[in-house]
C-alpha positions as CSV (number, residue, x, y, z in Angstrom):
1,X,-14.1,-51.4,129.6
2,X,-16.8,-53.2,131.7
3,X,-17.6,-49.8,133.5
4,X,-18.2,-48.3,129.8
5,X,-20.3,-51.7,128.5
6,X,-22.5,-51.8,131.5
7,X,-23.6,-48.1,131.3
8,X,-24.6,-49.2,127.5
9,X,-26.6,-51.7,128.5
10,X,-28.1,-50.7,131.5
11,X,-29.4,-47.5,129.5
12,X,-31.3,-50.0,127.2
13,X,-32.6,-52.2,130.1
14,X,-33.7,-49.2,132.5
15,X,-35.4,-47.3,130.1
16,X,-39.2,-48.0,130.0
17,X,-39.0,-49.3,133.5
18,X,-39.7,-48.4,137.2
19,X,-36.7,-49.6,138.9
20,X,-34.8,-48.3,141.8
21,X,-31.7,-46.6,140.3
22,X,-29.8,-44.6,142.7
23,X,-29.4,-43.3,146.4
24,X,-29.3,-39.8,147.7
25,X,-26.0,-39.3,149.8
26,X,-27.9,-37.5,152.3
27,X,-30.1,-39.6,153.5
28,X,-28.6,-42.9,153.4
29,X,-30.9,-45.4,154.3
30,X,-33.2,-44.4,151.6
31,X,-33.9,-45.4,148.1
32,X,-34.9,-43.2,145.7
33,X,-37.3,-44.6,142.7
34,X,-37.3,-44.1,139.0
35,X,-39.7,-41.9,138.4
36,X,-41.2,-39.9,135.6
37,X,-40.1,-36.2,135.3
38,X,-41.7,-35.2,132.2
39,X,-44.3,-35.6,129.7
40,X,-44.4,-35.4,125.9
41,X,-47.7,-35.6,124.7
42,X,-48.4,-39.6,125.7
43,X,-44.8,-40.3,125.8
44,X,-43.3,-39.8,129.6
45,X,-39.4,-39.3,130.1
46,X,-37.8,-40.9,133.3
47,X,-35.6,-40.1,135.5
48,X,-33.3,-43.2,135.2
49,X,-33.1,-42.3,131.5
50,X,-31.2,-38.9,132.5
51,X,-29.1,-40.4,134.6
52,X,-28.0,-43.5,132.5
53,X,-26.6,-40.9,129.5
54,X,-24.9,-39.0,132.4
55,X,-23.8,-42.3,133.7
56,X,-22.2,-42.7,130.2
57,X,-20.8,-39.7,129.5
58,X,-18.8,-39.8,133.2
59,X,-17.7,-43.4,132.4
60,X,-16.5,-42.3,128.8
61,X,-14.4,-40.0,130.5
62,X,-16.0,-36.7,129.3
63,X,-17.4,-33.7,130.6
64,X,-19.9,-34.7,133.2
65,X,-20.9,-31.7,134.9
66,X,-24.1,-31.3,136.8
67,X,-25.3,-29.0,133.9
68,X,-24.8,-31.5,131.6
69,X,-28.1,-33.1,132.3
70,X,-29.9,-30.1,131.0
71,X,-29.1,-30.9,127.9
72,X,-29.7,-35.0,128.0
73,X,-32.8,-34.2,129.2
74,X,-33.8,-31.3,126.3
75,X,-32.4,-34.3,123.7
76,X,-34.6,-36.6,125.5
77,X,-37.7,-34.1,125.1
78,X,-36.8,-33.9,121.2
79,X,-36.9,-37.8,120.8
80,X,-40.2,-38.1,122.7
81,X,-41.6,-35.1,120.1
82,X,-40.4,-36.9,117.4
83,X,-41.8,-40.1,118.1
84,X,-45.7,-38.5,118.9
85,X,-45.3,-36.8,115.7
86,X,-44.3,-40.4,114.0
87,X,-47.7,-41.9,115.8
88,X,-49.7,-39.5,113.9
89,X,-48.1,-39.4,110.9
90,X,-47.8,-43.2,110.9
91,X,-44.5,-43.5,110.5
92,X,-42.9,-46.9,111.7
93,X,-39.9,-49.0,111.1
94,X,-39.8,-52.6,110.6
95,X,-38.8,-55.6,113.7
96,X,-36.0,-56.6,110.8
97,X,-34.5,-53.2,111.2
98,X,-34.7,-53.3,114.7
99,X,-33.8,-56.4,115.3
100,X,-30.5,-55.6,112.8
101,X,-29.5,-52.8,114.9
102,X,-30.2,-54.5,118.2
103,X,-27.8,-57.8,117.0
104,X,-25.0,-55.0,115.9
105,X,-25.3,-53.2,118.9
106,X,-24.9,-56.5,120.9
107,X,-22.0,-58.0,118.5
108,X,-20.1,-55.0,119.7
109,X,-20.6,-55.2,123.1
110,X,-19.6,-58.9,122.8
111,X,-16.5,-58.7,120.9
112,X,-15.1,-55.7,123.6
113,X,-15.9,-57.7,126.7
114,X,-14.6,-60.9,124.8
115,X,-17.4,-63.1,124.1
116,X,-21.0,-64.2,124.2
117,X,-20.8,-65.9,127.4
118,X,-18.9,-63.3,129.6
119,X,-21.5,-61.0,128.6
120,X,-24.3,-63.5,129.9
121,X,-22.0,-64.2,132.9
122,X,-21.7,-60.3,133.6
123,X,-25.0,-59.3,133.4
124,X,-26.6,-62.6,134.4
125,X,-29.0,-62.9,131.4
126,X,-28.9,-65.3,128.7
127,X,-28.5,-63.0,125.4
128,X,-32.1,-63.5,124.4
129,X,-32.7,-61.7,127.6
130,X,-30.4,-58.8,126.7
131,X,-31.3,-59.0,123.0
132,X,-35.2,-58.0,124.4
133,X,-34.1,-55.5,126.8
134,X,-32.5,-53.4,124.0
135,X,-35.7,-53.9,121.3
136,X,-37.9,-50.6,122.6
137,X,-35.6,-48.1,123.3
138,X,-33.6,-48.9,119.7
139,X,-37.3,-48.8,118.0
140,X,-37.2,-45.8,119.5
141,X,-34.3,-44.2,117.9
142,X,-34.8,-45.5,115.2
143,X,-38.5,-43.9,114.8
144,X,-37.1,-40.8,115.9
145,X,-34.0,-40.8,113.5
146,X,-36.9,-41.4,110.7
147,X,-38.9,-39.1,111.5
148,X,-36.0,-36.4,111.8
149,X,-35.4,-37.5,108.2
150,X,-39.3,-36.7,106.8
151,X,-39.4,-33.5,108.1
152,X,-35.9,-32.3,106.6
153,X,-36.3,-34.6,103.6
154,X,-36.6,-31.6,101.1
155,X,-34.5,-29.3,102.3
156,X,-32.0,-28.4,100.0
157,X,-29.0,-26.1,99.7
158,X,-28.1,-23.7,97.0
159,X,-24.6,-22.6,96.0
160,X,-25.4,-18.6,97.0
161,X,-26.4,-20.1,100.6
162,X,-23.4,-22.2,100.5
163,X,-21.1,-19.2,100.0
164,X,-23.3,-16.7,102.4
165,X,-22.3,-19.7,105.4
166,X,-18.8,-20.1,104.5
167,X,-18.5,-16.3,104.5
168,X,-19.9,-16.1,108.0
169,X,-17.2,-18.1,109.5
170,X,-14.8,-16.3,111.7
171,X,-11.5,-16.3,109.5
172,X,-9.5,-17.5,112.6
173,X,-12.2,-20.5,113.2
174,X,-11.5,-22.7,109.9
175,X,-10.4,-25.6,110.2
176,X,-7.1,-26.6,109.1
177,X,-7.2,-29.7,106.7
178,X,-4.7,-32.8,106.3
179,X,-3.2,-33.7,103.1
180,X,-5.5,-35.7,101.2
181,X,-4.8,-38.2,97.9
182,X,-6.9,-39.8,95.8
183,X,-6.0,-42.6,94.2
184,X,-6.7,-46.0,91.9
185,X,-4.8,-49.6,92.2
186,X,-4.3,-52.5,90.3
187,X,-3.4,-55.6,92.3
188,X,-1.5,-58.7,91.3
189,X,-1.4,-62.2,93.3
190,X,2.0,-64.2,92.8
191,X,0.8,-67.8,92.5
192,X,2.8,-70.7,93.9
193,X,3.0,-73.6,91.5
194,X,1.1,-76.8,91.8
195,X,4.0,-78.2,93.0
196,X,4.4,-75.8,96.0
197,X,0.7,-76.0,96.8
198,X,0.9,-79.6,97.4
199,X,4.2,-79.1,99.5
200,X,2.6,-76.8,101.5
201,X,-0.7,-78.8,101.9
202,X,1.7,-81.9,102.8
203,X,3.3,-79.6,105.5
204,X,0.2,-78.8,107.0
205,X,-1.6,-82.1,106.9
206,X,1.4,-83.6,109.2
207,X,0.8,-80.9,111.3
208,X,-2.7,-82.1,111.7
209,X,-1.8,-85.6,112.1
210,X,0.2,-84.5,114.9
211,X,-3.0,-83.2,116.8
212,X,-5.6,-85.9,115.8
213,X,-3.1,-89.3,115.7
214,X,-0.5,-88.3,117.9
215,X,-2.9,-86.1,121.1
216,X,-0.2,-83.1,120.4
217,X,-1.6,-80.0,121.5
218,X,-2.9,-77.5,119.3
219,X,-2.5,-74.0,121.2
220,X,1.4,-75.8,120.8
221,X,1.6,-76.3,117.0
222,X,0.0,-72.7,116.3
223,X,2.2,-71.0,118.3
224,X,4.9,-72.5,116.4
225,X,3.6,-72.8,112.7
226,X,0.9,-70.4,112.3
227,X,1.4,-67.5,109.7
228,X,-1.5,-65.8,111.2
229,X,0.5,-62.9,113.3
230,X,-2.4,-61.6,115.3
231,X,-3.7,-65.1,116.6
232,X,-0.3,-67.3,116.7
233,X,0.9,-66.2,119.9
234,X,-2.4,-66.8,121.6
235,X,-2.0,-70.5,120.2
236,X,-4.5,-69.7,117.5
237,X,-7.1,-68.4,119.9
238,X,-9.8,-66.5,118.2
239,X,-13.0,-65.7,120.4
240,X,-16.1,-64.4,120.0
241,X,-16.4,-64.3,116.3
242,X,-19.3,-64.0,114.0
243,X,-20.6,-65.9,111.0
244,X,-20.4,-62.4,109.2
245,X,-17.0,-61.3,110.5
246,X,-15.4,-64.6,108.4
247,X,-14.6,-65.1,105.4
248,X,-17.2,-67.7,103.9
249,X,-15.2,-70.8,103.3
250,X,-14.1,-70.7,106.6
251,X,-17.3,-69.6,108.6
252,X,-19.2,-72.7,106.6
253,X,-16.0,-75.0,107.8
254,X,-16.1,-73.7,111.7
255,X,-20.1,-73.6,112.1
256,X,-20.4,-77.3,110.9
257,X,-17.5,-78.5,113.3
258,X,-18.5,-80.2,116.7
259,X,-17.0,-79.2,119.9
260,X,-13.3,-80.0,120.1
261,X,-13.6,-81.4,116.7
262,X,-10.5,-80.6,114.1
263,X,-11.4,-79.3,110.8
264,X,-10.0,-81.3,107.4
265,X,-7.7,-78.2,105.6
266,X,-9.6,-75.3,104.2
267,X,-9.0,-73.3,101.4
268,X,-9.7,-69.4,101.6
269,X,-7.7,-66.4,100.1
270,X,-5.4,-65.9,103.0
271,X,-3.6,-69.3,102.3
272,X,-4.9,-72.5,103.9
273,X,-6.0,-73.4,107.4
274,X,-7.0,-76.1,110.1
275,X,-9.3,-75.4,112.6
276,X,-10.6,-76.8,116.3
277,X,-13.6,-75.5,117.2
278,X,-13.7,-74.8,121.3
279,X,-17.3,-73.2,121.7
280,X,-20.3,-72.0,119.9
281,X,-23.1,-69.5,120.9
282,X,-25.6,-68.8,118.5
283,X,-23.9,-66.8,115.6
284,X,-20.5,-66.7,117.5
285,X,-18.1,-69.4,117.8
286,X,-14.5,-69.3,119.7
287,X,-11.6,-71.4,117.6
288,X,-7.9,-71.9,117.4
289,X,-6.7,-72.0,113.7
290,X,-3.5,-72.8,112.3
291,X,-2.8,-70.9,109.1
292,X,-0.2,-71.4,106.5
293,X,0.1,-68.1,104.0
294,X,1.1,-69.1,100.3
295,X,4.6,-68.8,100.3
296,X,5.5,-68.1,96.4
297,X,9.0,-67.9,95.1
298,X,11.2,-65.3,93.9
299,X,10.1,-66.3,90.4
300,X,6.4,-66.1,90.9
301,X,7.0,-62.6,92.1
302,X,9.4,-61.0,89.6
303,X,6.7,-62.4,86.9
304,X,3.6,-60.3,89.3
305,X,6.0,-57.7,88.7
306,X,7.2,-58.0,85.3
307,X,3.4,-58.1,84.3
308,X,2.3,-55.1,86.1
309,X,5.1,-53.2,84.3
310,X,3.9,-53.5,81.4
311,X,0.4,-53.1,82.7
312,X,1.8,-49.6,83.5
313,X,3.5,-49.1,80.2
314,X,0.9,-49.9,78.2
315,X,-1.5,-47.1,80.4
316,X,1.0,-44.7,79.8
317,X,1.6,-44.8,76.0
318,X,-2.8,-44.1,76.0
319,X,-3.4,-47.5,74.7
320,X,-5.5,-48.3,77.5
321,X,-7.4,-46.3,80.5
322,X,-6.2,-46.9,84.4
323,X,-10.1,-47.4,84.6
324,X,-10.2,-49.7,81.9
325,X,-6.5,-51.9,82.5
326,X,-7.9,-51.9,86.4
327,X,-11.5,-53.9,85.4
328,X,-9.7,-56.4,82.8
329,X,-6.3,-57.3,84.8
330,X,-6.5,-56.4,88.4
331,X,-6.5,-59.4,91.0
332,X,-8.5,-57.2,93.9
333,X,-11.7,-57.7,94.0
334,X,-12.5,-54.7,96.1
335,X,-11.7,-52.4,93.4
336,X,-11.5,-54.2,90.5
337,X,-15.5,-53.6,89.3
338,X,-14.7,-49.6,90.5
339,X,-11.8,-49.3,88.1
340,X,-9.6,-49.8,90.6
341,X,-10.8,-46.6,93.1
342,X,-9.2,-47.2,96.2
343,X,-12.2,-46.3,99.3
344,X,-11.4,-45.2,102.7
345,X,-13.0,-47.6,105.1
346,X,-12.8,-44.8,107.7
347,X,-14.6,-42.8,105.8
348,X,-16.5,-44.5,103.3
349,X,-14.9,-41.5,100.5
350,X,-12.3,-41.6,98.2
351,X,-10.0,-39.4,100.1
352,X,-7.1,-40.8,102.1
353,X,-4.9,-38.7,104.7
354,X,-1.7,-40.0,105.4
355,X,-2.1,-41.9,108.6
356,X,-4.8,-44.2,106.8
357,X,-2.7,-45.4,104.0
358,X,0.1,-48.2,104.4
359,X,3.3,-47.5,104.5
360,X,3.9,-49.3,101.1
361,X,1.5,-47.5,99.4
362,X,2.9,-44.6,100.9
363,X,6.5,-44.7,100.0
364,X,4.7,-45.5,96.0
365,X,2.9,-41.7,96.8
366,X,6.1,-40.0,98.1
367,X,7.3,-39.1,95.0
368,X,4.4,-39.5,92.5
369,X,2.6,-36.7,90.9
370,X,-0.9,-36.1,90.0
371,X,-1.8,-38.0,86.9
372,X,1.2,-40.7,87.0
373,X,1.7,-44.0,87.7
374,X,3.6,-45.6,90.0
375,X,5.9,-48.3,89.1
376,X,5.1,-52.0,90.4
377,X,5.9,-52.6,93.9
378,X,5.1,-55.4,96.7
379,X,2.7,-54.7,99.5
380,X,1.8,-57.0,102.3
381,X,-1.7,-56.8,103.4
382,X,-2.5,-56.8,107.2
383,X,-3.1,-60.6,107.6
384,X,-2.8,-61.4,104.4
385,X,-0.5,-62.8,101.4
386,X,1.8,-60.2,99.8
387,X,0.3,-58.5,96.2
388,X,2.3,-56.3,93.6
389,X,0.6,-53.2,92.9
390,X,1.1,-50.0,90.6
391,X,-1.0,-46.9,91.9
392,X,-2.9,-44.0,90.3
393,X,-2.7,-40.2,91.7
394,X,-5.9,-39.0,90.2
395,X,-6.0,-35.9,92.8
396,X,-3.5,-34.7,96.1
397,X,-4.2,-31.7,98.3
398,X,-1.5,-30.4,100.7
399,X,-2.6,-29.7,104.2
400,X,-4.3,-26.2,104.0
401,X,-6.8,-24.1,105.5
402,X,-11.0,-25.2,104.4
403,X,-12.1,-23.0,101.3
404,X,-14.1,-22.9,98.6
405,X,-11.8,-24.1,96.1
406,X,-10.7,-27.3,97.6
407,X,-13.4,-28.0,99.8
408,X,-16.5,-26.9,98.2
409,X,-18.2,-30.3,99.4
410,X,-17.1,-30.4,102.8
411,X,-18.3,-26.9,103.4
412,X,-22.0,-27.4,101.1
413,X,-22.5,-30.6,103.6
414,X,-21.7,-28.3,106.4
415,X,-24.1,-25.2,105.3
416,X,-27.0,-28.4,104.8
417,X,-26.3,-30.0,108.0
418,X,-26.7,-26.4,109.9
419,X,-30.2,-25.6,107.7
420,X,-31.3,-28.8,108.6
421,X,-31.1,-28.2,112.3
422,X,-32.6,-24.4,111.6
423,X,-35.5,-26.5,110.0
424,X,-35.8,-28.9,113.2
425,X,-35.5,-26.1,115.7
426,X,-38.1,-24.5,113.6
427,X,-40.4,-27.4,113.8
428,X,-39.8,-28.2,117.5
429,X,-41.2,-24.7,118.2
430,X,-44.1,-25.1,116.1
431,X,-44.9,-28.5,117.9
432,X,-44.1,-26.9,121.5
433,X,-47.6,-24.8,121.2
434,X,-50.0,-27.9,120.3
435,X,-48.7,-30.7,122.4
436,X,-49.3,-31.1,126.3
437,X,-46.0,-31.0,127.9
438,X,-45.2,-31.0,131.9
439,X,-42.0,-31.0,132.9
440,X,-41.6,-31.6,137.0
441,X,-39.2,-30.6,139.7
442,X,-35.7,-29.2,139.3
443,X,-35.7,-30.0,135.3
444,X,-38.3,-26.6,135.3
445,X,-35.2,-24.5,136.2
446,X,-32.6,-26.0,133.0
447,X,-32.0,-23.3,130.3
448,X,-33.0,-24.9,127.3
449,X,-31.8,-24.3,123.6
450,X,-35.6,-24.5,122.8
451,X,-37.4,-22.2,125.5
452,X,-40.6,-23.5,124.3
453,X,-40.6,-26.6,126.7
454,X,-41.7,-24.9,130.0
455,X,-45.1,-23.3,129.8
């Protein structure tokens, strides 16, 4: 992991700068120094920025052969054409974009190596440091990514082109594609009574007079009472964590704590909580929690069920739309406003292979056909209190070979995506005759997708 976070991070801290960078196995004794090997109209391309992406792609594990940095180097080239062409055209991007991107970028890196202050402690530099090492070459991408945009803006696709690409595709070359479902839900939260709300609050306040009154040790008491399954057996231990990753009564609980400091009991839709804050850095804080889930009776749940039931009934007999019954009763607030439309957070569309649903859901789908409704059913969120739910099959697809039928927009995306790149290749070798380019030493002899870069 560290091998794979420090070629990340020493791409964004190399680039722009003359440092040493690596040592010819010939001679030694020697250093060799970064040093530019190419020229893009005023933008120069370094050799430490070839060899960091190299650097990466050996450390991810993938093909790293010596031919390899032919091609980093042509991508290179393109970036440094598209950002001239942005200087002219005056296209820029704002330091709040930037900056976004460059506080992502680091969260990331953070949360893999397990923490603000192991990265700091790994890379000796406070994150400020590392925070302004990354700011020019992200502007850069993201300059170039814009600019890629303005010049394919308008190009469009039409359905005759669509069918002319699919029909060029070697028969024995199309993909093969899962089964796919789509699919609406409506949601109901058993609710404990008042009176088992107050015996669970009463449960978990002696638990926190145990650690404030009594000295008993907290890592202890989560371990043993915390319904929280990924952070229990680490005594509560959660490290490394964001305002934004939080749900907000708890991040506002946690960032106002002092070190050490144990939280009064907090309220959020996972159940209810104490916290001890151990550290803080910046936007990320490290804290054990103690959570207790709402634990409803039987009762509470036949009524979620009951309800949804006739929910179900009520859709069936026409009286009411999925659509509509979804907006007015559901309890999820993720898809209640949609209707219900369940969204694949792996693919940000409304189509869900197997392996992404859970297995609740699932066994709700086995049998279902397109256009019913399931009947209610209990389903326990990851780290979260269990709902009832009744589900919608608007549309399934068995696994099948791509076509036109099925997978008109897969296929249209595809044929746009590869007109896209026709139009950039285009414009690269437009821009190849009026800007200066000078490429030096062994990079002359790469063969290039665009031949236009050696004059």
């Amino acid at each position: 992991m560290k091998k794979l976070i420090f070629s990340f991070f020493l791409l964004a801290s190399c680039m722009h700068q003359a440092t040493v960078f690596a040592q010819d196995p010939n001679t030694p004794d020697e250093k060799i120094l970064d040093r530019v090997i190419a020229v893009v109209g005023n933008e120069a391309v370094l050799q430490s920025e070839v060899e960091e992406q190299y650097f990466q792609l050996q450390a991810r594990g993938m093909s790293a052969a010596e031919d390899e940095k032919c091609k980093i180097f042509e991508g290179i080239l393109f970036q440094k054409m598209l950002i001239v062409q942005a200087q002219i055209d005056s296209v820029e991007v704002s330091e709040k974009e930037v900056e976004a991107q460059v506080d992502g970028r680091i969260r990331q890196f953070s949360n893999q190596i397990g923490g603000d202050k192991q990265l700091e402690d790994y890379f000796g530099k406070t994150i400020a440091e590392i925070k302004e090492s990354f700011m020019d070459p992200i502007r850069e991408q993201l300059i170039a990514q814009k600019m890629q945009s303005e010049i394919t803006g308008d190009v469009k696709i039409t359905p005759s082109e669509v069918k002319s690409y699919f029909s060029e595709i070697p028969k024995d070359s199309l993909p093969i594609i899962d089964a796919t479902f789509e699919m609406s839900q409506i949601v109901i939260k058993p609710q404990m009574t008042a009176a088992e709300k107050q015996a669970q609050r009463d449960k978990l306040n002696a638990i926190r007079e145990r650690i404030v009154t009594n000295g008993e040790d907290f890592k202890t008491l989560a371990v043993l009472y915390s319904d929280d399954p990924g952070s229990a057996k680490l005594g509560g231990l959660m490290s490394g964590v964001s305002r934004g990753d939080l749900v907000p009564e708890f991040a506002s609980a946690v960032f106002n704590l002092e070190l050490n400091e144990v939280s009064d009991i907090v309220e959020t839709e996972y159940g209810i909580h104490v916290i001890k804050l151990i550290d803080k850095q910046g936007d990320k804080v490290d804290f054990r929690h103690i959570l207790l889930m709402p634990q409803v009776s039987a009762e509470a749940k036949y009524k979620a069920k009951e309800k949804l039931d006739s929910i179900a009934n009520v859709i069936r007999t026409d009286t009411l739309t999925f659509e509509q019954a979804a907006i007015k009763f559901s309890e999820d607030e993720n898809t209640r406003l949609n209707g219900g439309k369940m969204v694949n957070p792996y693919t940000g569309t409304d189509q869900w292979e197997a392996k992404y649903i859970e297995p609740s859901i699932n066994f709700a789908l086995r049998d279902l056909k397109v256009g019913e409704i399931s009947d209610a059913f209990e389903a326990k969120e990851q780290g979260g209190p269990s709902s009832y739910k009744i589900i919608f099959l608007k549309n399934k697809t068995k696994a099948h070979t791509v076509n036109m039928k099925d997978d008109y927009q897969m296929i249209q995306d595809m044929a746009l995506n590869e007109k896209k790149q026709n139009e950039m290749m285009r414009w690269v070798t437009e821009k190849q005759k009026e800007t200066y380019i000078k490429i030096e030493g062994k990079y002359k002899n790469c063969k290039f997708d665009s031949p236009g870069w050696i004059k």
